[in-house]
C-alpha positions in Angstrom: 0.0 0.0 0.0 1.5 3.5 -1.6 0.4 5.2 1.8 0.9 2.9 4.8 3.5 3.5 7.3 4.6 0.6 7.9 5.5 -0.4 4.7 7.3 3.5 4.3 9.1 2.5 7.0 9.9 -0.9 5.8 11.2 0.8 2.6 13.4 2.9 4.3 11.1 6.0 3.3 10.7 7.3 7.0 13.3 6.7 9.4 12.9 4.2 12.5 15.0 3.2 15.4 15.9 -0.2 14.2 16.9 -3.0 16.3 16.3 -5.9 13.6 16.1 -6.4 9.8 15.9 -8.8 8.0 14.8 -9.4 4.4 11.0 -10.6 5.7 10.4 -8.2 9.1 11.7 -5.7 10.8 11.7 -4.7 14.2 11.8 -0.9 15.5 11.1 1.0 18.7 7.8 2.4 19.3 7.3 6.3 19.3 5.2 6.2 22.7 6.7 3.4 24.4 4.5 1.6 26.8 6.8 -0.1 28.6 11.0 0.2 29.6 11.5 -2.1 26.1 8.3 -1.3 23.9 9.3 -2.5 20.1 6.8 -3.2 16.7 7.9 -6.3 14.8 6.5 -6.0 11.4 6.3 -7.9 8.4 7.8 -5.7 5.0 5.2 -7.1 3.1 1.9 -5.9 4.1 -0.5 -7.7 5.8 -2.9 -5.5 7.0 -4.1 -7.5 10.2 -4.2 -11.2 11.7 -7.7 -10.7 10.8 -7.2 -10.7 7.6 -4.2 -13.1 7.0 -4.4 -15.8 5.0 -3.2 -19.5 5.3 -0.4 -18.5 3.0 1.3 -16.1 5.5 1.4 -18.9 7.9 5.0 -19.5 7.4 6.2 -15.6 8.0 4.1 -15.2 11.2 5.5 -18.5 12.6 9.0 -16.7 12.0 8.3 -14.1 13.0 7.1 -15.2 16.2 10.1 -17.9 16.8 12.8 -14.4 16.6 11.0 -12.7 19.4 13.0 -14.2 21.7 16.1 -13.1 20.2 14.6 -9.9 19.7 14.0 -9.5 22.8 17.0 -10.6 24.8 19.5 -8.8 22.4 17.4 -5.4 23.5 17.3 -5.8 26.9 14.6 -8.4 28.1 16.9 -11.8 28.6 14.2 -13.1 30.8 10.7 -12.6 29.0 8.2 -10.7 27.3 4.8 -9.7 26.5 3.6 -9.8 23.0 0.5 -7.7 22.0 -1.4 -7.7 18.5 -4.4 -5.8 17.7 -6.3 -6.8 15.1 -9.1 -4.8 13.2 -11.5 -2.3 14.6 -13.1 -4.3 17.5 -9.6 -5.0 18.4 -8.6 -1.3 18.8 -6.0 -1.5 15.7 -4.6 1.9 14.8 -2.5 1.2 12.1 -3.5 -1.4 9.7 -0.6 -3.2 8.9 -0.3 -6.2 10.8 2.4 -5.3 13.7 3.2 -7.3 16.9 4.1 -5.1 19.9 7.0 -6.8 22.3 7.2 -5.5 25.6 9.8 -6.1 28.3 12.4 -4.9 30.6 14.4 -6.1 33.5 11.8 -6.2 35.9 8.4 -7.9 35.3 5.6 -5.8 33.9 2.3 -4.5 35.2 -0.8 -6.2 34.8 -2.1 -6.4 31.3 -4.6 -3.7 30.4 -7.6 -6.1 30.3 -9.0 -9.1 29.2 
């Protein structure tokens, strides 16, 4: 999509914090961080939500699911995480390309908002 953020951002168009990239994802630090480590993990090519993914993408989201560990740990959260993704409206999704928010830190978080 010719004017989704993410995907500017995946192209390089608008500058990010990066702390991974590969050739399928990339992961970036949030502008209003939510928590001491609060990074979006992204696919480059756009999927616009886990609502609307298809059995195809299957294998992407399985990797990109298996490197948040890494991810994580190499940014400052060796000993867990939390793992947020918002999907369509009902789901509260702001930006509609499918993005998984890590959050973490050295000490455990607070409560999740609700559920």
């Amino acid at each position: 999509m010719s004017d989704c953020l993410f995907c500017k951002i995946a192209k390089g168009e608008i500058p990010a914090k990066k702390v991974f990239e590969d050739e399928e994802m990339l992961a970036f630090y949030d502008l209003h961080p939510r928590a001491p480590l609060h990074l979006l993990v992204i696919p480059k090519r756009h999927i616009e939500s886990l609502a609307t993914a298809e059995p195809s993408d299957a294998e992407l989201l399985g990797r990109m699911m298996t490197r948040l560990r890494g991810i994580a740990a190499d940014n400052g959260s060796p000993n867990g995480f939390r793992t947020v993704v918002n999907s369509g409206k009902v789901g509260r999704q702001e930006v509609y390309h499918l993005h998984i928010h890590l959050l973490g830190g050295s000490e455990p978080l607070g409560a999740p908002a609700s559920f």
